[in-house]
N, C-alpha and C positions, 0 to 999 in steps of 0.2 A: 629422122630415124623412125620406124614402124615402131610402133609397142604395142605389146601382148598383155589382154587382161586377163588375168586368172578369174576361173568361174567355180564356182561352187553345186551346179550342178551336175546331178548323176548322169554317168553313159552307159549305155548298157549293148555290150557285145556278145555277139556269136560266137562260139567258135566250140571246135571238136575237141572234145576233153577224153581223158585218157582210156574212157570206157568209150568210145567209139558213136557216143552219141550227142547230139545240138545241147550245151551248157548254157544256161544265161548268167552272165559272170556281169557283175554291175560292180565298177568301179568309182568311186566319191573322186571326183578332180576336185582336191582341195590346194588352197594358199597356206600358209602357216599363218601370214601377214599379211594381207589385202591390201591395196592400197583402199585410202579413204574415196568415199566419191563416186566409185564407180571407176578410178582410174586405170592404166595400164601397169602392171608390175613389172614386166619387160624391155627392156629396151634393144633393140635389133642394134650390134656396132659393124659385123662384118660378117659375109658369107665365107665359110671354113670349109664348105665341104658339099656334095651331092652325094644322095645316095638313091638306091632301084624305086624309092616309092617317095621322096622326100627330098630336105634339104638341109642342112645343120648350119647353126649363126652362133658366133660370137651374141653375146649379150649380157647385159646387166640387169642385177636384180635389184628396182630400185628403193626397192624396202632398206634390205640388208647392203647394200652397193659390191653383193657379191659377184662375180663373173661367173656365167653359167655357160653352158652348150643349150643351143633351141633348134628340137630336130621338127619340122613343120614338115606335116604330113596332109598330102592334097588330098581329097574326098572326093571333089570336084571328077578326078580322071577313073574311079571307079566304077562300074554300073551296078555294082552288090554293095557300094557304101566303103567303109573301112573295110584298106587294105590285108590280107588275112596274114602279111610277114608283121605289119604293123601290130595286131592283134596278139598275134603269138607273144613278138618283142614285149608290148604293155602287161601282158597275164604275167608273163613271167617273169618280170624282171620285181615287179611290186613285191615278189616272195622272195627276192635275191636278196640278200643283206648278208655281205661279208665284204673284207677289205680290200681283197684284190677280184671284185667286182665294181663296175662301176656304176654307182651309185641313180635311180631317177627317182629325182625329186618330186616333179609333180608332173600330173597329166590336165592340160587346158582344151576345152572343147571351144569350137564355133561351130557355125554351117558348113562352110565348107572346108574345112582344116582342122585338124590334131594340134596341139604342141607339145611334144616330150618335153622336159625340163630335166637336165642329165648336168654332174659336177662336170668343171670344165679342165679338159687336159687338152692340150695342146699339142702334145707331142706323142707320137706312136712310135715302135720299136722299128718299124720299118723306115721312117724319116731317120732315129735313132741312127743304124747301123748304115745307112748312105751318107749321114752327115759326118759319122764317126769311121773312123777306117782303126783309130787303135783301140778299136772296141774286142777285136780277136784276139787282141794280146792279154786281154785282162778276166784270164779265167773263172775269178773269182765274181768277177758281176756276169758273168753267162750264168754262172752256178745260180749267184740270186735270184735270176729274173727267172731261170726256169722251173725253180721252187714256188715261185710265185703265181707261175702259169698253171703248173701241177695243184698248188692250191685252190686255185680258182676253180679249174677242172674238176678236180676231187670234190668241192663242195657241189658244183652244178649235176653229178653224177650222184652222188649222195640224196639231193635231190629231184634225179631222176628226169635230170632235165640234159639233154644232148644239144651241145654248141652248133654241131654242125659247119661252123664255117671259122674254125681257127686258122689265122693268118695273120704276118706281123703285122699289118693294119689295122686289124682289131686288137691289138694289143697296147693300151693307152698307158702312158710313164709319167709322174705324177715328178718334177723337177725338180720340188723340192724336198721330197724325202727318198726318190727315188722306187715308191711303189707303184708295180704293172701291176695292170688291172685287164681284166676282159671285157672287151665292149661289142656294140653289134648284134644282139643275138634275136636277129629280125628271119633269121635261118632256123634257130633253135627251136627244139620240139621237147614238149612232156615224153615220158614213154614210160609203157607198164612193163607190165611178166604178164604172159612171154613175149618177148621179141616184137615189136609193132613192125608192119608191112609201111616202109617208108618210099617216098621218090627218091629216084637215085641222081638227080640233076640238083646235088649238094656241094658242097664245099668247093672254093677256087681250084682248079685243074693242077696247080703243083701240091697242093696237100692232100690231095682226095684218095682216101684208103682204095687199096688195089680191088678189097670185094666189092666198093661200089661201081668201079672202074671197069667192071666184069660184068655188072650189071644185077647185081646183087640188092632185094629193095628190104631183106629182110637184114638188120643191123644194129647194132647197138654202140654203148660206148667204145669199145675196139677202133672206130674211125675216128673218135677223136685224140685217141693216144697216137694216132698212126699221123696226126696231122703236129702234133707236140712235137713229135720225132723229128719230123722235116725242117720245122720252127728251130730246135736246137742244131743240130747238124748244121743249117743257114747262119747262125749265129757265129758257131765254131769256124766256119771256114767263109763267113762272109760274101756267100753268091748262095740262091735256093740248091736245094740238092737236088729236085725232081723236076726243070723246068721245062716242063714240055708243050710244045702250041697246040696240042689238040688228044682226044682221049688216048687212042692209038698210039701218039708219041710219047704220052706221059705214061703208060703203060712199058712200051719199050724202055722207057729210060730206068724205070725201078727194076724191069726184067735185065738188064744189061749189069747193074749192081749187085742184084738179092739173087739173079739166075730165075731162070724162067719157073713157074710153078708146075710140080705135077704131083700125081695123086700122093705119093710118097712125103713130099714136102708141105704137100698143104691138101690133106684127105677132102674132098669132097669137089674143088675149086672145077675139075672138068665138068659138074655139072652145073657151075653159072650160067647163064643165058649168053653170056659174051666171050666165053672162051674157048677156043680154035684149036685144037690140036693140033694145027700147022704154024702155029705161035715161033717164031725163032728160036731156038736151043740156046742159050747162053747161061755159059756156071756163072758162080758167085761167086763176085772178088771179097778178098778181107776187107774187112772196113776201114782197118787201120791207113791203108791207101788211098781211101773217099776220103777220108775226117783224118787228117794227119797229125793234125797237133792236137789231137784230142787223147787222154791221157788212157790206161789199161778200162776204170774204173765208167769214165765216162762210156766208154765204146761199150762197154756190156748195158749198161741201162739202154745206151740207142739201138744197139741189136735187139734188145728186147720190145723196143718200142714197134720196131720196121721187124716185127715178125709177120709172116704171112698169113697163119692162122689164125685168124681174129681171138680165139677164145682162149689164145695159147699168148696174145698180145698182154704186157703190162700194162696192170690198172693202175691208174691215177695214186691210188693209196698206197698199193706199193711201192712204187715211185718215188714218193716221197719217202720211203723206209732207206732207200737203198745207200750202197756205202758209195757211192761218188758224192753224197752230200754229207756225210760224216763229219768231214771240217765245217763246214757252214754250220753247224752244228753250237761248235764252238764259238765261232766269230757271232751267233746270235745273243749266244749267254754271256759274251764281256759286251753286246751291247745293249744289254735288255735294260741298263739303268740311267743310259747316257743319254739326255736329253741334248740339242745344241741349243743356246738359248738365241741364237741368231735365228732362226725359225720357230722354237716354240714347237719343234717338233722332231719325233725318232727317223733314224734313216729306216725307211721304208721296206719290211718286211710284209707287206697286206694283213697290218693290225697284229703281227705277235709280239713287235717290241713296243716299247713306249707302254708296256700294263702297269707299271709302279711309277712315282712323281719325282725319283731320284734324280738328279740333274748332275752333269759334270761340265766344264769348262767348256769353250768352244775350241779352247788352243787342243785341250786333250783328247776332246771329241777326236780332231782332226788329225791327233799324230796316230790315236784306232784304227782308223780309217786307213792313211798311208800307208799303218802297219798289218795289215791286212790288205792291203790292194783292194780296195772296194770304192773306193773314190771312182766317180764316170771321168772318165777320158775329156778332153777338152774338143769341142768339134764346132764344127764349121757350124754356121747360122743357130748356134743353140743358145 
């Protein structure tokens, strides 16, 4: 097995900071633990995963014999050095610290390679809802997990930092308490006031907000509530809502649902770079016929989500105000004290619950749970 030694020396990166000009941003790749020696703290057990610039391992920390993610990032295939999604991903995750974020521990340099050092989950929403089919029945953990997504959201917009690439694959579920986390954000961008002039070759082709779709490179957080939207609707009815194979079809698909945009519905859209006057005419079905079993309460937050006017689109914050979580509300406050002692930990709201040390039984834990419908479904390879 390969092992990685953590180093303690500084790296010092490039990159475009939110005033438009060359930062030199130097990050300490520290261990908390080193191993003695000079040794490897790492241990390589299995590859989980490739991504656009890298590749992610199973591994053990052999200090703590905790189980981490190690996303190794080539250098080697660069000709400007470190990858700039790479970059982005490290500036800004080092500032990220909330719960239903997912956590990077450390950053390890070499010559020719990165190693992120990232908490290890296993399971994404998207493995989730193909392994789980009676996942659509259990309204009440859709509710959860999309409060959680909204959290996550709301704080990266807070801090002014845009995901850009929300998809149930970035979306990591933590087993045993059952907290979603957002992961990925090798897409994500700082952004200031006003408006930063962005690329519009973002986010995976079924979530990508209609302005970018248009060809729109001036945008904000609106595209990522616009991809939230898609995320739940998918949940609720268990197949994407927008899946279309190419820009053009994934445009038609949303026009055939939301009706075609014109200046009335969405003031300014005829002057995108990409939109056609000759676009197909198609009205706007109710949504209640997309998303069927989704309830009065629900369907007005996702209408507001899939608005076409970005500025007119729900924020993240309000979102989380709204009255389709009111109940969840409840089910938070009879569980804010109930520890199970079979984990030693709260069911997984991304750090609201579990604040006080009050502990209850595992049996009673469990009949909360039942009684509330918030227990995960039982699913195949889980």
């Amino acid at each position: 097995m390969e092992q990685v030694s953590a180093s303690s020396d500084l790296i010092r990166f490039l990159f475009l900071g939110d005033s438009g000009v060359l930062i030199l941003q130097t990050f300490a790749c520290f261990c908390g633990c080193v191993c003695g020696g000079g040794g490897a703290q790492y241990e390589k057990e299995e590859k989980i995963g490739e991504g656009t610039y890298g590749v992610v391992y199973r591994a053990r920390d052999k200090v703590t014999n905790e189980t981490i993610a190690l996303k190794k990032i080539r250098l080697e295939q660069e000709d400007e050095g470190v990858p700039s999604t790479a970059i982005r991903e490290i500036s800004l995750l080092k500032e990220m610290h909330h719960g239903n974020i997912v956590r990077l521990h450390d950053v390890i340099h070499s010559e020719k390679r990165i190693y992120l050092v990232f908490e290890y989950l296993d399971l994404d929403l998207k493995k989730f809802m193909d392994s789980c089919p009676e996942f659509a029945k259990n309204p009440t953990l859709i509710k959860s997990y999309l409060y959680q997504i909204l959290r996550g959201v709301a704080y990266c917009h807070s801090h002014r930092v845009l995901h850009r690439d929300l998809k149930p694959q970035n979306l990591l579920i933590d087993r045993r308490t059952n907290a979603l986390k957002l992961a990925d954000f090798g897409l994500a961008r700082a952004f200031g006031i006003p408006v930063r002039t962005f690329t519009h070759e973002v986010v995976t082709l079924w979530y990508r907000a209609p302005e970018i779709l248009l060809g729109s490179r001036q945008y904000s957080t609106p595209v990522d509530m616009w991809s939230v939207g898609c995320i739940f609707a998918e949940m609720v009815n268990q197949k994407p809502l927008f899946p279309g194979d190419s820009e053009i079809d994934e445009l038609f698909k949303i026009f055939r649902v939301l009706g075609t945009p014109n200046e009335q519905s969405w003031p300014g859209v005829s002057s995108l770079p990409d939109y056609k006057s000759a676009f197909p005419k198609w009205q706007a079905q109710d949504l209640a016929t997309i998303v069927p079993t989704l309830d009065p309460a629900g369907l007005d937050l996702l209408s507001k989500m899939l608005r076409y006017e970005p500025n007119k689109r729900i924020t993240a914050r309000q979102a989380l105000e709204h009255e389709y979580f009111k109940d969840l509300e409840m089910i938070q406050i009879a569980l804010r004290c109930c520890y199970t002692h079979l984990s030693g930990v709260p069911l997984g709201t991304g750090g609201q619950l579990g604040d006080t040390h009050h502990w209850c039984s595992a049996r009673s834990f469990l009949v909360l749970l039942h009684a509330f419908d918030i227990i995960r479904p039982e699913c195949h390879n889980d």
